[in-house]
C-alpha positions as CSV (number, residue, x, y, z in Angstrom):
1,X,47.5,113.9,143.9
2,X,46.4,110.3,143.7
3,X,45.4,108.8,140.3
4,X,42.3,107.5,139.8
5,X,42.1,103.6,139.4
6,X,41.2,102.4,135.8
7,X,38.4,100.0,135.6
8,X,39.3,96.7,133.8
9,X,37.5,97.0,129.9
10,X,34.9,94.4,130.7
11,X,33.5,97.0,133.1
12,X,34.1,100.4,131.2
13,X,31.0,102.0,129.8
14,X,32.0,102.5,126.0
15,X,28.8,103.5,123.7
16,X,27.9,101.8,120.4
17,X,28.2,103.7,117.4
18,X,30.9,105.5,115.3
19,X,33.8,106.8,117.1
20,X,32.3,110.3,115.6
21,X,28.5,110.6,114.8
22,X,28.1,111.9,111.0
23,X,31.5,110.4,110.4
24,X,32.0,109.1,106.3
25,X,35.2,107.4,107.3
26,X,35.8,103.5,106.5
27,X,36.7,103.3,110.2
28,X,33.2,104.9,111.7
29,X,31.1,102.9,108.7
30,X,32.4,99.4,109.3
31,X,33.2,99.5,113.1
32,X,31.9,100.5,116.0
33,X,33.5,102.1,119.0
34,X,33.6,99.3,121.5
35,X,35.2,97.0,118.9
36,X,38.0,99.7,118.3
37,X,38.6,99.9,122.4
38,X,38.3,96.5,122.4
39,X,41.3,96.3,120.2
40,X,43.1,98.4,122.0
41,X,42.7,96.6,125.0
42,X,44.2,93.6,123.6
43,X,47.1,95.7,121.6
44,X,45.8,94.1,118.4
45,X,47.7,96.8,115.7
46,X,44.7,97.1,114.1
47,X,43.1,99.3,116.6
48,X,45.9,102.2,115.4
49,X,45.8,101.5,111.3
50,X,41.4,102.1,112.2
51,X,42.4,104.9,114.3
52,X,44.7,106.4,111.8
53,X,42.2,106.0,109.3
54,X,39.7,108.1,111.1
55,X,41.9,110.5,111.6
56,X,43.2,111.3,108.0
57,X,39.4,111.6,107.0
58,X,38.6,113.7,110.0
59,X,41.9,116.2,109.0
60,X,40.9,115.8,105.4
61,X,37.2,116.3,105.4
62,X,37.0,118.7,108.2
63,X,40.4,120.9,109.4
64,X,41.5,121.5,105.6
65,X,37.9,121.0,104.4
66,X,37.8,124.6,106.3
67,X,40.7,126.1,104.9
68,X,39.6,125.4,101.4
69,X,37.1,127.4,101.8
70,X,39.2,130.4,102.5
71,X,41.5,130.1,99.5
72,X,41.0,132.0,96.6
73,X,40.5,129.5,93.8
């Protein structure tokens, strides 16, 4: 099974916007998702201490944001 070949970044289709539309996070408010690949693309740390920001809101917000509901407080 062959792999496909990667396009180089100046040629990849990435959208504008939030990483996740309706996203709250400081990631999705201040950035956009091109800049974030874009920093990924050059290894720039950044890209993960953004990423990691997203994700702790998305886990917070939305995976325990569910289970809260469920518990009987």
């Amino acid at each position: 099974m062959e792999k496909e070949a990667q396009k180089p970044a100046d040629q990849r289709e990435t959208p504008d916007g939030p990483l996740l539309e309706g996203c709250e996070c400081y990631t999705c408010q201040n950035y956009t998702r091109s800049y974030i690949f874009h920093l990924f693309d050059v290894k720039e740390m950044n890209a993960n201490i953004l990423l990691a920001i997203h994700n702790s809101w998305v886990y917070d917000h939305h995976l325990f944001g569910e289970i809260r509901k469920y518990l009987p407080f």
